[in-house]
MITIMI-70697 format. One record per residue: residue number from 1; residue in three letters; x, y, z of N, C-alpha, C, CB in turn. Coordinates in steps of 0.001 Angstrom, whole numbers, plus 524288, in hexadecimal, padded with zeros to 5 digits. Glycine has a CB too. Example, Ala and Ser with C-alpha at 12.3 -4.5 7.8 and 13.67 -1.06 7.14 Angstrom:
<atoms>
     k     r     n_u     n_v     n_w    ca_u    ca_v    ca_w     c_u     c_v     c_w    cb_u    cb_v    cb_w
     1   ala   83386   7E9C6   81E78   8300C   7EE6C   81E78   83390   7F31C   81E78   82C2C   7EE87   82356
     2   ser   83232   7F736   81BA8   83566   7FBDC   81BE4   83264   8001E   81EBE   83704   7FDAA   8165D
</atoms>
This chain:
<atoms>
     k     r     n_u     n_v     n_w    ca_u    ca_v    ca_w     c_u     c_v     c_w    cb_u    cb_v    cb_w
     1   unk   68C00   9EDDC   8652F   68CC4   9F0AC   8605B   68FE4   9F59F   86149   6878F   9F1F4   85DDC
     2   unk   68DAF   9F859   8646C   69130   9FD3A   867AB   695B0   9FBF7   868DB   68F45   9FF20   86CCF
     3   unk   698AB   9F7EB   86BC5   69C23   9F62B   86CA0   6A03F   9F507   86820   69A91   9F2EF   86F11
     4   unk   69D46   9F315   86333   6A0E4   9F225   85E73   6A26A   9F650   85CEA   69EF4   9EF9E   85A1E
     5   unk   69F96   9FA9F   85CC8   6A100   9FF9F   85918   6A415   A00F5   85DD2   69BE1   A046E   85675
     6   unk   6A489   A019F   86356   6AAB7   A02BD   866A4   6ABDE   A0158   863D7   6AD62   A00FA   86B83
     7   unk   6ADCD   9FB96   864FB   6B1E5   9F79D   86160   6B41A   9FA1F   85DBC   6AF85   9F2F7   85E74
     8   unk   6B1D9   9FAC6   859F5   6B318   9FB1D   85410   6B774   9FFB0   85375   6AD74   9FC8E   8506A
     9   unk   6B26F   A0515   8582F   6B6AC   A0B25   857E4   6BB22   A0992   85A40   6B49A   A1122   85B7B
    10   unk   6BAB7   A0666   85F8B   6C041   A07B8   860E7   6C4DC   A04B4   85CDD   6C119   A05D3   86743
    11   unk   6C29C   9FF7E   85A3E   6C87C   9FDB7   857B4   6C86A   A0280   851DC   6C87F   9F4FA   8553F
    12   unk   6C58D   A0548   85122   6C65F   A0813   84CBD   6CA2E   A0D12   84F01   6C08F   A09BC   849FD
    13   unk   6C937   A0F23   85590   6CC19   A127E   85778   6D313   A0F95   856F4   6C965   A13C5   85D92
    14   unk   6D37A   A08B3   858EC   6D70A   A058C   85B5F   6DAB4   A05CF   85583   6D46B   9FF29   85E10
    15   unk   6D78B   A05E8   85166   6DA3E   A06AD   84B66   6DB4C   A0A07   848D3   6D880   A0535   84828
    16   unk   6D9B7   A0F23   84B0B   6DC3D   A135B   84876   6E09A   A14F2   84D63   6D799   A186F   8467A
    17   unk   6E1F9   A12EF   85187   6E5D8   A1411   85596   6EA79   A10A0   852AA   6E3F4   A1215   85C3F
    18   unk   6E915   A0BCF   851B0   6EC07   A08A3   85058   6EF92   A0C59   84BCC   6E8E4   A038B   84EBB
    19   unk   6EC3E   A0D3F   84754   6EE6F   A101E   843DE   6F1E3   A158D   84525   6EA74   A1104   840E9
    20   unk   6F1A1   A16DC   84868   6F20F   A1CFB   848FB   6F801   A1B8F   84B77   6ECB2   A20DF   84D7B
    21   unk   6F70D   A16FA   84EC2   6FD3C   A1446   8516A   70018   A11AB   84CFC   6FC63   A0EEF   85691
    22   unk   6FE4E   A0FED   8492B   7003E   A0D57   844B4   7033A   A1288   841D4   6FB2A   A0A38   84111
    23   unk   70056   A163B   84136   703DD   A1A6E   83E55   705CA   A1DEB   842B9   70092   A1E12   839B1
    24   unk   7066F   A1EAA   8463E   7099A   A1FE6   84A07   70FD4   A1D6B   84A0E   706A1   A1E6F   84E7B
    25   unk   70EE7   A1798   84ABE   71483   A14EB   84972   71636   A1589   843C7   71466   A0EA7   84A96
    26   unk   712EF   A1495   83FD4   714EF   A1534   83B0F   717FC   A1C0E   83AF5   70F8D   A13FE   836A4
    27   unk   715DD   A1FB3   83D5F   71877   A253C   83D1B   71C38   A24AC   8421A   713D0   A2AC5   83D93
    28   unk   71D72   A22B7   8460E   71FC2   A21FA   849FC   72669   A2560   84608   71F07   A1A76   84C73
    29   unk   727AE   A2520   84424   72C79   A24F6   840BC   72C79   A2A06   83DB8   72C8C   A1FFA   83CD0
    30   unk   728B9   A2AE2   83CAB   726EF   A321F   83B74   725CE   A34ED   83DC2   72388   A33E6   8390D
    31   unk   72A51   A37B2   83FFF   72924   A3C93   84451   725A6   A4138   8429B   72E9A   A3F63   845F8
    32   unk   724CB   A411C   83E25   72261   A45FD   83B3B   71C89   A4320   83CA2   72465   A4744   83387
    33   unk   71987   A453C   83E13   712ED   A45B3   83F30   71256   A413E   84486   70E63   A4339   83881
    34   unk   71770   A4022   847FB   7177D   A3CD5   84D45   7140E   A3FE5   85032   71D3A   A3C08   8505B
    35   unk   71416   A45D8   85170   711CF   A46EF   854A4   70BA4   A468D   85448   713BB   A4AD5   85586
    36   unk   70A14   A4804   84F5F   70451   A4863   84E81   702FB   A42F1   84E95   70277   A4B4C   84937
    37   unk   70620   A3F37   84D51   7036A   A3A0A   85035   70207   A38A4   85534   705E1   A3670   84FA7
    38   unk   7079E   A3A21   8569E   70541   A3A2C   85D56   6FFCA   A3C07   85DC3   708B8   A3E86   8618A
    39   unk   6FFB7   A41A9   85CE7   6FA6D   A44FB   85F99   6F685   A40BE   85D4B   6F8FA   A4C8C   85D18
    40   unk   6F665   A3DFB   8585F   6F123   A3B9C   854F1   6F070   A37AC   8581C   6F1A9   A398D   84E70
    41   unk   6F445   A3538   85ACE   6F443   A2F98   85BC8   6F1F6   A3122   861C7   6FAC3   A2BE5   85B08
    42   unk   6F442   A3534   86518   6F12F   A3791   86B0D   6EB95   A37D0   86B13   6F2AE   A3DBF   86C8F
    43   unk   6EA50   A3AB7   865B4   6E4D9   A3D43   865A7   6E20B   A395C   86512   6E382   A4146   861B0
    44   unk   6E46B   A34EA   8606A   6E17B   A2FF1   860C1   6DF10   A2C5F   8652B   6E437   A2D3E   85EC9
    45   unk   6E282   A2D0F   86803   6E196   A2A05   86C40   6DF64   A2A5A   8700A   6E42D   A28FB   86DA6
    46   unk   6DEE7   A3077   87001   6D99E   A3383   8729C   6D5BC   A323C   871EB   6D888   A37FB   871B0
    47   unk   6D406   A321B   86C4C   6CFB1   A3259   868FC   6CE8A   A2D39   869E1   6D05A   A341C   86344
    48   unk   6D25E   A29C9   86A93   6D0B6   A2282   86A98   6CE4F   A2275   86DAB   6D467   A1DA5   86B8A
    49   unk   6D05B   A246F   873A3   6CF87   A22C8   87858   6C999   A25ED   87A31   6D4EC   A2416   87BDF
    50   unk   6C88F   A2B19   876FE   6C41F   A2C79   879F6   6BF59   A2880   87506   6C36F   A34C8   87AB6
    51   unk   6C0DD   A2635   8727B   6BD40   A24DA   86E4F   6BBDD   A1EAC   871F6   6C086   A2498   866E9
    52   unk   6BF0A   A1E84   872A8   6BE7C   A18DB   87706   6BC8C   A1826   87B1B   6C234   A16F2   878DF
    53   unk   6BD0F   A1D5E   87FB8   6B912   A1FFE   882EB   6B449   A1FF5   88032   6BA71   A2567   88450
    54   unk   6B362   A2258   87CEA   6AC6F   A23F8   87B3E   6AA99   A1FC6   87972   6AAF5   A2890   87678
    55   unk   6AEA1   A1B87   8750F   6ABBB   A1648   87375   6A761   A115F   87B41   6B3B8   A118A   86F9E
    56   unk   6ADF8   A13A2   87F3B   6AD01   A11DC   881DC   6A82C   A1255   88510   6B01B   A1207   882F7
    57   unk   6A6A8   A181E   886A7   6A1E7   A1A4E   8891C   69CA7   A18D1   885C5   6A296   A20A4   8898B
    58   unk   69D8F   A1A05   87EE3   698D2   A16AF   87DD4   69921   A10F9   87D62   696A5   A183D   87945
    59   unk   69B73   A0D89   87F0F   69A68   A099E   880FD   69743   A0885   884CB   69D6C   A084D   881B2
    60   unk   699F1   A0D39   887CD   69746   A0B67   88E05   690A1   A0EF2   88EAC   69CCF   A0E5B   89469
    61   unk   69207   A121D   88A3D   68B2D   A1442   88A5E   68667   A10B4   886F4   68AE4   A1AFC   88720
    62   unk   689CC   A0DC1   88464   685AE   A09DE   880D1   68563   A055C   883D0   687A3   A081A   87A91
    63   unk   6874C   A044B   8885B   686A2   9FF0F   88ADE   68457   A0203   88E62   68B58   9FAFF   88C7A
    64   unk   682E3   A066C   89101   67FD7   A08D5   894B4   679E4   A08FC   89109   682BB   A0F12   896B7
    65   unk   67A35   A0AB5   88DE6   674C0   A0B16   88BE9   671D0   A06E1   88AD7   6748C   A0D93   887C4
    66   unk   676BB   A00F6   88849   6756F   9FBC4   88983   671D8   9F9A9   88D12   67902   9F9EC   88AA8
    67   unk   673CC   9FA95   89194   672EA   9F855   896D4   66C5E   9F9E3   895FB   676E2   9FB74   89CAA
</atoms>
C-alpha cells in the first residue's frame, strides 16, 4: 500500500516535469521570461530529485519496520 502511494507521487512529480518541459518548448521561441524558466525548470529538478530521495528512504524505513 506504501509502495502505491510512492508510485502514485512520483508519476504525479513525472507529470508535472513533463508539463513544465512541455511549456518550456512551447516558450523555447520567446526569449522574454527564457531565463526564469530556466531557474523554474533547475529548482524543479531539485525539488524532484530530493522528493525522490525521501519517497525513497521511507521506503526503506517501512520495509525495516516490516521486517
Amino acid at each position: 500500500m506504501n509502495g502505491e502511494r510512492s508510485s502514485r507521487a512520483l508519476a504525479r512529480i513525472e507529470a508535472a516535469l513533463e508539463r513544465i518541459q512541455a511549456a518550456t518548448r512551447q516558450g523555447a521561441s520567446n526569449s522574454a521570461g527564457s531565463e526564469e524558466l530556466t531557474d523554474l525548470l533547475t529548482r524543479h529538478e531539485k525539488l524532484r530529485a530530493a522528493v525522490t530521495d525521501s519517497l525513497a528512504e521511507l521506503d526503506q524505513l517501512i520495509e525495516g519496520a516490516q521486517a
